[in-house]
C-alpha positions as CSV (number, residue, x, y, z in Angstrom):
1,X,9.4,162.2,271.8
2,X,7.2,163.2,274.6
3,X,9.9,165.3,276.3
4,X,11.0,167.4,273.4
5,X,9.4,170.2,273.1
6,X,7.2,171.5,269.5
7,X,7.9,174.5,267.1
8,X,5.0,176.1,269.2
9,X,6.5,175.6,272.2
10,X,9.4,176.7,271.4
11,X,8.5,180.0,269.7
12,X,6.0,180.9,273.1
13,X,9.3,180.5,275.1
14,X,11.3,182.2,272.9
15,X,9.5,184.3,270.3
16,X,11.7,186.7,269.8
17,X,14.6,184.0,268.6
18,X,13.1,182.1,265.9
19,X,11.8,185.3,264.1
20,X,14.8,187.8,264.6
21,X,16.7,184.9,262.9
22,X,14.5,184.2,260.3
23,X,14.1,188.2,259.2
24,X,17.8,188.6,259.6
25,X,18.0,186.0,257.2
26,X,15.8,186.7,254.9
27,X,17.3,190.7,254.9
28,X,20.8,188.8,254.3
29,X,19.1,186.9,250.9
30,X,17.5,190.1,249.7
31,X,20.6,192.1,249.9
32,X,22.2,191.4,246.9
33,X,18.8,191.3,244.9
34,X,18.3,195.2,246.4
35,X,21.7,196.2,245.2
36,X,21.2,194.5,242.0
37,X,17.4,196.5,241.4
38,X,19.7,199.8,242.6
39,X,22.4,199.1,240.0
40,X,19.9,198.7,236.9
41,X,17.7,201.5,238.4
42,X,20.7,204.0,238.3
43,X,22.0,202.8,234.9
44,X,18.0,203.2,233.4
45,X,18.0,207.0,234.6
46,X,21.8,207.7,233.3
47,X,20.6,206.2,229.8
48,X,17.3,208.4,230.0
49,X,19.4,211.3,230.9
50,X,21.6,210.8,228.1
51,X,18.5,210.2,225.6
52,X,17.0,213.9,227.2
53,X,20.6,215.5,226.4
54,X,20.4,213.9,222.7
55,X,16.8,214.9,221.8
56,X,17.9,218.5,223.2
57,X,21.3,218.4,221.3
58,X,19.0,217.5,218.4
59,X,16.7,220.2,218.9
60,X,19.5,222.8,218.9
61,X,21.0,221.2,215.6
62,X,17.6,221.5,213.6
63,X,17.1,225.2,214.6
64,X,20.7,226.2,213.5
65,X,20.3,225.3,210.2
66,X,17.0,227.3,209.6
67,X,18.7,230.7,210.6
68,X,21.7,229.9,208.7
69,X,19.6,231.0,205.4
70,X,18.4,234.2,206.7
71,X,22.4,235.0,207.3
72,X,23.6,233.9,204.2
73,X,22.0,236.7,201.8
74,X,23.9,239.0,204.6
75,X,27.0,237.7,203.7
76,X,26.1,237.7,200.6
77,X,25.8,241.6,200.1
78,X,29.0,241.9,201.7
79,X,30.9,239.6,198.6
């Protein structure tokens, strides 16, 4: 027991081992978490872009109807 050497041994040794290992093992476990928060991220701005194209589509189908009245006496005269 005596002769083996502790943690804190170890890491003043080596310090540079023990923690390059543990980050690159900790970035390994957060990879697929990152690409999963990317994934949702993307698919939350394509659904607010399609909500923004809607609401604009809308607009433009609520204002055609309210000049259609103004042309319809025009076509009117014509008949």
């Amino acid at each position: 027991m005596v002769d083996k050497p502790t943690n804190a041994n170890r890491f003043a040794r080596n310090p540079q081992g023990g923690i390059a290992s543990a980050t690159a093992l900790g970035m390994n476990a957060l990879r697929p978490i990152m690409k999963l928060q990317i994934s949702m991220l993307r698919m939350w701005a394509d659904s607010i872009e399609r909500l923004a194209s809607n609401y604009d589509r809308g607009l433009e189908e609520t204002a055609t109807p309210a000049e259609q009245p103004e042309e319809r006496p025009d076509k009117e005269r014509v008949a």
